[in-house]
KEBA-161832 format. One record per residue: residue in three letters; x, y, z of N, C-alpha, C in turn. Coordinates in steps of 0.1 Angstrom, whole numbers, plus 5000, padded with zeros to 4 digits. Layout:
! residues N
AlaXYZXYZXYZ...
! end
This chain:
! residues 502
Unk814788896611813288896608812889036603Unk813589136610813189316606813489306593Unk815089236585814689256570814289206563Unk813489046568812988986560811589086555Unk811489126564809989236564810189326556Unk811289436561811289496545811789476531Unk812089336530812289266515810489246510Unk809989196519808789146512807789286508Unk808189406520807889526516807589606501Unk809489586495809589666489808989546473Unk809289406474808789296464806989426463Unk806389416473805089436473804789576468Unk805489656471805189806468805889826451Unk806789716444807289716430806389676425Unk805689636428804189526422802889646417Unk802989756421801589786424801789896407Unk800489876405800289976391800890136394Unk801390176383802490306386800790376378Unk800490556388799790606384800090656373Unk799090736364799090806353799090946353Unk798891036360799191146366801091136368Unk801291276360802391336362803891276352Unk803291146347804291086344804391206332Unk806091156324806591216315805991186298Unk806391286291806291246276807691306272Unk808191246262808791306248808091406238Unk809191476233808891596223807891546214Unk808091416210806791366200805091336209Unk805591346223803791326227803991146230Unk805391086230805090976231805790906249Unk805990796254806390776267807890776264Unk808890816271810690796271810890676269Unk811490646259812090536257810890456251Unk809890446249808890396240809790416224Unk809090276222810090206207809090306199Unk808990406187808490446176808890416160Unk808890366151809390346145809290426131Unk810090536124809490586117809090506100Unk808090566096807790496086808590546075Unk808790406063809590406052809290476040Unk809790556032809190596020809890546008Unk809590495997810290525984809790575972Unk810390585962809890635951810890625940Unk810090595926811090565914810690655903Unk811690695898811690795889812590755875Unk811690765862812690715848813090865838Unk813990865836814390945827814590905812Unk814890985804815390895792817090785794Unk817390875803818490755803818790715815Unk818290745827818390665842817090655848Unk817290525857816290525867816590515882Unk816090625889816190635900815290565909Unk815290495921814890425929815490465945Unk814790535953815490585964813890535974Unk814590525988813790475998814590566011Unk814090576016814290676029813390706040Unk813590716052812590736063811590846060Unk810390866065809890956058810391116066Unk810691196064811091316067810291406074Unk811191446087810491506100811291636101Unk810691756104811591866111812391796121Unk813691866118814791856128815191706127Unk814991606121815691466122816391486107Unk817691416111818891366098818091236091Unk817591226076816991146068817991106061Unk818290946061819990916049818790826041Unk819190876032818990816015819690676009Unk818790556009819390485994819090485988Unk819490595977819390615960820290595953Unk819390445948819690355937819590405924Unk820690445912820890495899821390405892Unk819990355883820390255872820790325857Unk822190315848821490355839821090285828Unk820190325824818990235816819190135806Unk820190215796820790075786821490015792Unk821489895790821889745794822189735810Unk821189805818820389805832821689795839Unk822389925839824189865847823989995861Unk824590005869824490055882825290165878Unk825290325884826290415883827290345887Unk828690335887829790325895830690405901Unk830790545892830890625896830690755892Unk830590865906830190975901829691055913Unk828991145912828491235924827091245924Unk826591285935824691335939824891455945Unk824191505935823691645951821991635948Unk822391635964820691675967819791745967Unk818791805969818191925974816591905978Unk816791975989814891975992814692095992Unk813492095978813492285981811892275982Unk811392415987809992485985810092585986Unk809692625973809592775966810492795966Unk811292895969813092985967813692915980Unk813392805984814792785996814292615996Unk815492616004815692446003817192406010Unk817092326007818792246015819292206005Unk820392146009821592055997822592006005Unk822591865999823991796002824491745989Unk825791715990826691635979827291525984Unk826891415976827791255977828891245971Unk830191225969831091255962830991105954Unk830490985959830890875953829890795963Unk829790675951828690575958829290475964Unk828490485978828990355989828890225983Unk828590185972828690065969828390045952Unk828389975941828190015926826490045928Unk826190175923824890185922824190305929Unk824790245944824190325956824590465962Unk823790585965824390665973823890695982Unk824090735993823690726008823790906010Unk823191016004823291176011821991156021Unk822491226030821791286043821091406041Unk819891456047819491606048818791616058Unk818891706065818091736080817291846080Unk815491836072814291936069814092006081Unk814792136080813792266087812492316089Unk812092286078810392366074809592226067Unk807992226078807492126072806792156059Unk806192066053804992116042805792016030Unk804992066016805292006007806792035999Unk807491965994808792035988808591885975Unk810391945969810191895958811591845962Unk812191715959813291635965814191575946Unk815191715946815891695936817191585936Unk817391495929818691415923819491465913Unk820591505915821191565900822791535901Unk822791375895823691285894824491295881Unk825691315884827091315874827691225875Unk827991185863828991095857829991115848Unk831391045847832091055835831591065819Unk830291005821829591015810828591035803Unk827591095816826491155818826091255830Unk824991375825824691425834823191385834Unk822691375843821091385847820491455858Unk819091515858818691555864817091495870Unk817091445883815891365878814591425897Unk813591455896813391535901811791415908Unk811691445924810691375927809991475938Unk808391465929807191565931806791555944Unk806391675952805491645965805391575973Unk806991575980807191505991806991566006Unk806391516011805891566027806891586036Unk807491686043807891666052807091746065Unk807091626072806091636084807091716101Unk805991756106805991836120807091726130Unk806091646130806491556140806891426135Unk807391306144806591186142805691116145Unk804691156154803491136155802391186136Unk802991286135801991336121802491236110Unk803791196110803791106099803391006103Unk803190946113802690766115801290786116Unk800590926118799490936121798590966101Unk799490996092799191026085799790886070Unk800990826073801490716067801090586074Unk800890576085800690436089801390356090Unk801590236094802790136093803190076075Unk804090026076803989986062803589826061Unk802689746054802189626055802589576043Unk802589456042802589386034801789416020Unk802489366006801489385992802089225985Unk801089235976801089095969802189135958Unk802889225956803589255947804889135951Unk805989135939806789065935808689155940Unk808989065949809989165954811589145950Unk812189195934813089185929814289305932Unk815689275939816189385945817189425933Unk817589545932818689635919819989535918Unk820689455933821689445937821189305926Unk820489255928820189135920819889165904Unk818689205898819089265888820489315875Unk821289445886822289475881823489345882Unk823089215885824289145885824089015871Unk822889085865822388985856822089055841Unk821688965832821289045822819789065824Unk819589215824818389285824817689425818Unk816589445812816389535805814589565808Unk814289675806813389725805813189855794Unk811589865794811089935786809489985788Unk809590115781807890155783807190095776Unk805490105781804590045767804790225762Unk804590185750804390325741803490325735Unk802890445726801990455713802790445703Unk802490405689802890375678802290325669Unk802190315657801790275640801390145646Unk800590095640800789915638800289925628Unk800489815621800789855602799789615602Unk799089605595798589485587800389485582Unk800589285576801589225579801789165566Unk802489105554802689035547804189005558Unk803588785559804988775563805788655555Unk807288685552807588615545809088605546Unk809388585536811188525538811888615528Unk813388645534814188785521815788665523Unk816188695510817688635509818888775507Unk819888775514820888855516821288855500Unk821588975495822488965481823689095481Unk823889125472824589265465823989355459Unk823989445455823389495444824489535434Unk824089465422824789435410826289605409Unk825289715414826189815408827289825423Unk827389695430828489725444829389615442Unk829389535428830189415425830889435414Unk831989435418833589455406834189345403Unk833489305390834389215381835689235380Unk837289155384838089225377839089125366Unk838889165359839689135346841289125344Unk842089005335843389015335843289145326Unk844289215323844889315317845889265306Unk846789215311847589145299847789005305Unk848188915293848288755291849688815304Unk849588665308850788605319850388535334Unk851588515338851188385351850688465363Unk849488505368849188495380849788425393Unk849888575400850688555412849888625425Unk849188545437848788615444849888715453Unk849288815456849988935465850088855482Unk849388765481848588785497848488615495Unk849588535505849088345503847788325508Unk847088375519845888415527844588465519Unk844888515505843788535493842688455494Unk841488445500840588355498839588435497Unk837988345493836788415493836188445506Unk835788565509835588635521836488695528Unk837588685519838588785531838488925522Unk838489025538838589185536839589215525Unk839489345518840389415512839789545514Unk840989655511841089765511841389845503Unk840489955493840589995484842090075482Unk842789995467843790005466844889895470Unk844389815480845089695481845789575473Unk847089575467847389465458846889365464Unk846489315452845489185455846189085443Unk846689085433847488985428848589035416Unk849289015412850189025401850188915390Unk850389045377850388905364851588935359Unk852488815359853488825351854088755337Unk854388835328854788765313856088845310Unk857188805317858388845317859188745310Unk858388625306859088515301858388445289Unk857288555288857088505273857488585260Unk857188495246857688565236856788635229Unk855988635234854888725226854088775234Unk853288905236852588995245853188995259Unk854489005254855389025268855289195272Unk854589195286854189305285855389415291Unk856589365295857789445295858089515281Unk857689405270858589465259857289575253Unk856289545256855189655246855389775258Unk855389805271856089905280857189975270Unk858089895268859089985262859090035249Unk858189945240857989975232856990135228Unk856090095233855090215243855990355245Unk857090365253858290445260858690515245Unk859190395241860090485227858790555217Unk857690505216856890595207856190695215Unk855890705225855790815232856790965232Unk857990915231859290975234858891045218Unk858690965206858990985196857791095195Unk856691075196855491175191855791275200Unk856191275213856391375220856891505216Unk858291475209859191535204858691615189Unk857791535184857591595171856291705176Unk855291635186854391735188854991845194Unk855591865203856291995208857092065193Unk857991995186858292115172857392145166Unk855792065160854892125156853992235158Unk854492235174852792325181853692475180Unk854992465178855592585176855192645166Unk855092535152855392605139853692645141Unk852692555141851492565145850892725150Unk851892765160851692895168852492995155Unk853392965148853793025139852993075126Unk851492975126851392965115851492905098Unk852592835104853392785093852892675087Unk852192575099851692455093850092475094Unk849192335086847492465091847092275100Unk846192375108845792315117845192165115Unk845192135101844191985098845791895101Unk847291945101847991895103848391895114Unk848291975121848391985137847791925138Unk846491885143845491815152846291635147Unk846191635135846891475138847791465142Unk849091525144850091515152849791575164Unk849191605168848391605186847191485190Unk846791435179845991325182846991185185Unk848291175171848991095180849791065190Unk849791205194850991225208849591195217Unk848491235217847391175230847591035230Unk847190935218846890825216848290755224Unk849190785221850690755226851190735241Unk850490835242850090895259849690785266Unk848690815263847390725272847490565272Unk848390505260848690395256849790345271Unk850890465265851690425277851390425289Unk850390495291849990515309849390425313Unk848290325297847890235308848590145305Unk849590075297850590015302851689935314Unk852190045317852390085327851990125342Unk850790135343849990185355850090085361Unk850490065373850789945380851589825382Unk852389865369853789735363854889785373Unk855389695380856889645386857689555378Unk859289545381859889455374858989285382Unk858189315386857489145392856289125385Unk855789225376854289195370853789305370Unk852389305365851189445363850489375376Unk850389505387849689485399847789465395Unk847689385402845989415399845689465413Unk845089585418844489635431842489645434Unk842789695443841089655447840689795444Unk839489835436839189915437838090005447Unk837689935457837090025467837189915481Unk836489955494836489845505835689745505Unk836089675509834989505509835789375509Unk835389285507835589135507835589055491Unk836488965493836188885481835088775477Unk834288775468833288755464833488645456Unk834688585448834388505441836088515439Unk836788375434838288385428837688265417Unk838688345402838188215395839288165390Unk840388175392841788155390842788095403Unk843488015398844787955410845488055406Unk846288045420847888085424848888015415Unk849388115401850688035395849788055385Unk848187995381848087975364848188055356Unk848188055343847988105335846888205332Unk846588345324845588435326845388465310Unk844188465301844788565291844088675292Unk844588805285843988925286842288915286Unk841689015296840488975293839888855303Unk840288775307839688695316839788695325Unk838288665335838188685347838888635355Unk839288765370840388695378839288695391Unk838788785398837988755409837388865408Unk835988875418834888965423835389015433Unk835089125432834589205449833389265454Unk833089285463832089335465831689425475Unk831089535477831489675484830789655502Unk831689695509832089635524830689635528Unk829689815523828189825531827689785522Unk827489715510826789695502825689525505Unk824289575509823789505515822189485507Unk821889385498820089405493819489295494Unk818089315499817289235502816389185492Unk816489065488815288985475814388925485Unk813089005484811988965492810888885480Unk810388745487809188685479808488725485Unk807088765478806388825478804988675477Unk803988625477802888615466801988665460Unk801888645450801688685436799888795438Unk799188695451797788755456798288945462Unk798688915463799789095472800089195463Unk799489155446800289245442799689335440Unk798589415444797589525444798289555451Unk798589525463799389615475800289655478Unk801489615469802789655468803289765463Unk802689855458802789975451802890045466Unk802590055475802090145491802490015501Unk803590015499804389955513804990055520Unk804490055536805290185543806390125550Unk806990005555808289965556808489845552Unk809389785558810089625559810989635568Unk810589495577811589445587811789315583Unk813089345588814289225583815089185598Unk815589115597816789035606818189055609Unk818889165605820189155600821289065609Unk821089025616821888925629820488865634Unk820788745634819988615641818688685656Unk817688715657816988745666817188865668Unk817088965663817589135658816489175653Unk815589255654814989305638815089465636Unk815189455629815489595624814389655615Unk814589765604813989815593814289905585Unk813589905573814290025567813790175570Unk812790215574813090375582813790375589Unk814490325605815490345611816990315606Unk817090265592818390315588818390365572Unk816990455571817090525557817390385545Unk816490315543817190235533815890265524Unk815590145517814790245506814490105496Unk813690125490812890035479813190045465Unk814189915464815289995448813989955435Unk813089815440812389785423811689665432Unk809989665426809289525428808789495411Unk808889365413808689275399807389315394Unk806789285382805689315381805189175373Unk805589085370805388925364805588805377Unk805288705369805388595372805688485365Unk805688395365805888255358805688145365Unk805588065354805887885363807287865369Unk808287915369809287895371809587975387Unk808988105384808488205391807688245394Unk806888215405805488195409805388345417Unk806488365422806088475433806788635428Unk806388745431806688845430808188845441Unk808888965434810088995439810189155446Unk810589185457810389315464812189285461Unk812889425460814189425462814189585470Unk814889545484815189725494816789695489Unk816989785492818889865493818589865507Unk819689815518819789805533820689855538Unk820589995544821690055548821890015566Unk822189885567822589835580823789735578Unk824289745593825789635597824289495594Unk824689395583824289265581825589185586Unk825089075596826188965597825888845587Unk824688865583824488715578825088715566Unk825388615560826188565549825288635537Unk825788635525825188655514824788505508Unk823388505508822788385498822188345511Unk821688395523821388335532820288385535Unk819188355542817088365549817588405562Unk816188555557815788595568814388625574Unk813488625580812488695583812388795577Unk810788785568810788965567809188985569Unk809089135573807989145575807089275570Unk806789245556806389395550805089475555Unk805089605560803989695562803089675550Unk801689675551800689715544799689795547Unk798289845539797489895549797489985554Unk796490075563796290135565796490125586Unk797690225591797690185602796790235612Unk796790165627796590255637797590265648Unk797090365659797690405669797390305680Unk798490235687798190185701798990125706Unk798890085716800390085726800889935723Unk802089955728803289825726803989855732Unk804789705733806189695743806689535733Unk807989585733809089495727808189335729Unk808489275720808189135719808489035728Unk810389075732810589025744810189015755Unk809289135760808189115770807189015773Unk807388935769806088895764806488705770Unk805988685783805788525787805088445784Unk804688335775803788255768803788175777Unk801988105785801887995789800487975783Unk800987825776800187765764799087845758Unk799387985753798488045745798288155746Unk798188195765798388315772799488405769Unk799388485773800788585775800388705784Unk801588685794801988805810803388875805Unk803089035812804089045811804489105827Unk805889145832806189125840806389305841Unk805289345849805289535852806089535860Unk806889645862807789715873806989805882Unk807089815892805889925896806390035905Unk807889985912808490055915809989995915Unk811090085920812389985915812889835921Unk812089795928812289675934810889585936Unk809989665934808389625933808189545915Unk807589445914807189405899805289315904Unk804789345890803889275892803489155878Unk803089045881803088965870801388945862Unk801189025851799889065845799489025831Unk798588995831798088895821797489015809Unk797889005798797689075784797388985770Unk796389145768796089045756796789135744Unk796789025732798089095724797189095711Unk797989145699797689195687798589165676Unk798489235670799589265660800989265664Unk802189225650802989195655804089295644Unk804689375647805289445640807289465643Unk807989345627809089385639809189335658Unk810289395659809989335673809089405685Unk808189475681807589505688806089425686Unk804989425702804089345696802989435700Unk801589465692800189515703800189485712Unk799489545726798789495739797589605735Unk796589495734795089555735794789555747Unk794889485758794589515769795389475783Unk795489535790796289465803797589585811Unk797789675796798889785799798589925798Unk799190025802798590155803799890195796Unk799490325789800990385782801690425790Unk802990435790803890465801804390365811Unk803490265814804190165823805490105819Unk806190035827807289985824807289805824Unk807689765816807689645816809589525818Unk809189445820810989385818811189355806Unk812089355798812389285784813389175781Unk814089225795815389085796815489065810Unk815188935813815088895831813788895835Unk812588865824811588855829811188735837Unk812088625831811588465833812388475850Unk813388575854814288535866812988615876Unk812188735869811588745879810188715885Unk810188635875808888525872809088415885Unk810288355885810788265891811288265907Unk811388455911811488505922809788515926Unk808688505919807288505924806988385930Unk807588295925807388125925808488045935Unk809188135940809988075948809588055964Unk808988185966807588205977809088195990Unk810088265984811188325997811188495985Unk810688575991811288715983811888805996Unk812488845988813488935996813389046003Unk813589076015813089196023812989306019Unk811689356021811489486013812389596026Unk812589696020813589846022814889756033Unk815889696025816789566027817989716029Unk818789706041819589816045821089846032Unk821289936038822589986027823690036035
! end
């Protein structure tokens, strides 16, 4: 019975409210063992050629803070894979440093730093690669006293309506971004251009002497490469009786041999005096004539034929002869045409032609959904028509295009000539740009895993870039490739945990 008594004792005395007087605190002011949680910070930083995206606890005197900083670099949105980080938190002349030797995962690096001195500092990234260096630097970061000052001062982190697309997903896809910028927008003539040559990049080449054509190459067809200097076919008349060009070679040989001999005894007597010079010069006119006869001759004769070669780089353009037939001197064997040699026949209509004297560019297509132009590859405006006809209704623009064209010759492209008088205002690639029935959003980045989806109004269309009259600020970032995937991450209504561990 005595211990049933003091069980119900001590049940009764565990029950009773523990006073407030005397109990303990922690260095933060908070109870031992009370759950605190510190609050999250991130921030994203773009350079010209990376973007950094790092998240980390927010930074207290005396606690170890580990970093995931995320290093995209920019063209074609691929993850560092490898390389090094050093860190640094400085203010004024001092600061810390650590070094990452390599990323815990493609992308990611995880350095540690443990802040001595609170206040404001400046939290440097200065990431090496095999094939880049960068330096990328993030302003006015707090590191706080305590953690009571930062929860008291950051708050918990809540929820935002933002769109939550993570790097790990991104970098495993095709994806691209870009700034809105300032720039020209130029009024538009839009219309259609056909791929050609320009006449002085196309080499007729001619038989040289009568005989049977013989390709060099069984694989000779139109469009295939050649290489300046390349035998490209052989003519042979080794078996004819007349303009056999072995026999005029030798023929050639012996009268060569012959003026030779006489012009060397003349130029003696010549130097002597002996003969006067109205006789000299024709026996030095025949030894040239003699010369030059035989050299071209022979220039390129084997016992198999007179070689015909390519005279500069490029592709064949045209064959107007079989393998085996017959050639006579003088007639055409095939075209070539020069490897970069690229020009654009733009129609114009005929209403345009006050304005075509003051065209500031042209965009073209050179590869299917590409656009290019001629300032960014120095090309240039060879001649615009100045007539018309019934036959020919429309004026003719012709540029010289100094770009890699894949499209065929004789083939349509988009073109889009500058007119006008421009102005200044912001844009972002075309690609940006989500049409629903009439509308157009584009898809902001706001931070590196944050996006928001924002409705814009557009303008002018220049090339691939397009106006935004309203909806974008210069400098924001928009997506240009993977917009629709993160369109589709808003609408799935599962998005992915925001500051997701590493």
């Amino acid at each position: 019975m005595r211990y049933l008594i003091l069980m119900i004792a001590f049940v009764v005395a565990s029950c009773q409210p523990a006073k407030e007087e005397g109990h303990a605190h922690d260095a933060e002011g908070g109870h031992p063992g009370e759950s605190q949680e510190t609050p999250r910070l991130d921030a994203t930083v773009w350079t010209k050629n990376t973007e950094l995206f790092v998240e980390f606890p927010a930074l207290i005197v005396g606690k170890t803070s580990r970093f995931a900083a995320h290093f995209t670099i920019l063209d074609k949105h691929q993850p560092v894979r490898e390389g090094s980080v050093v860190v640094s938190l400085v203010k004024g002349t001092k600061g810390l440093r650590t070094t990452t030797d390599a990323p815990s995962s493609p992308g990611i690096f995880n350095p540690a730093l443990k802040p001595t001195t609170a206040g404001i500092h400046q939290l440097i990234f200065e990431v090496s690669t095999p094939n880049f260096t960068d330096k990328i630097i993030v302003k006015d970061v707090r590191v706080f006293a305590n953690l009571n000052e930062a929860i008291t001062t950051l708050g918990h982190e809540g929820d935002d309506d933002s769109i939550s697309f993570l790097k790990e997903q991104a970098w495993k896809m095709p994806f691209q971004t870009a700034r809105a910028t300032e720039r020209e927008i130029y009024d538009l003539i839009k219309t259609a251009g056909i791929w050609s040559s320009a006449p002085s990049d196309v080499a007729t080449i001619s038989a040289t002497t009568n005989g049977s054509v013989l390709f060099n190459n069984g694989n000779l067809t139109v469009g295939s490469k050649v290489r300046k200097g390349q035998v490209l076919l052989r003519i042979n008349s080794n078996k004819l009786s007349k303009n056999n060009l072995s026999t005029e070679i030798q023929q050639a040989k012996i009268k060569l041999a012959q003026t030779t001999l006489n012009y060397e005894r003349k130029k003696e007597l010549y130097a002597s005096k002996i003969i006067a010079k109205a006789n000299f010069d024709k026996i030095e006119g025949d030894y040239l004539v003699a010369t030059s006869h035989y050299n071209s001759l022979s220039a390129g004769y084997t016992t198999s034929g007179k070689q015909i070669s390519a005279p500069f780089n490029g592709y064949i353009q045209h064959i107007a002869i079989q393998n085996g037939a017959f050639a006579e001197q003088g007639a055409t064997l095939l075209s070539i045409i020069k490897e970069s040699s690229n020009m654009l026949e733009v129609n114009v209509p005929a209403s345009y032609a006050g304005q075509l004297d003051a065209i500031h560019n042209i965009w073209y297509q050179p590869k299917t959904d590409v656009w290019s132009h001629l300032k960014a590859t120095n090309g240039s405006i060879s001649a615009i028509s100045k007539s018309v006809s019934a036959s020919q209704p429309q004026l003719k623009v012709f540029a010289k295009i100094n770009d890699a064209v894949s499209m065929p010759k004789g083939s349509f492209t988009p073109v889009q000539i500058a007119i006008g008088d421009s102005k200044e205002c912001i844009v972002v690639p075309v690609d940006a740009l989500l049409e629903d029935y009439g509308s157009y959003t584009v898809m902001v980045q706001l931070t590196g895993e944050s996006f928001e989806r924002r409705q814009v109004t557009v303008g002018k269309r220049n090339g691939s870039h397009v106006e935004i009259i309203s909806g974008l600020a210069q400098g924001e970032v928009v997506v240009t490739t993977g917009a629709y995937q993160v369109k589709m991450a808003s609408m799935s209504g599962v998005a992915p945990a925001h500051g997701h561990a590493h």
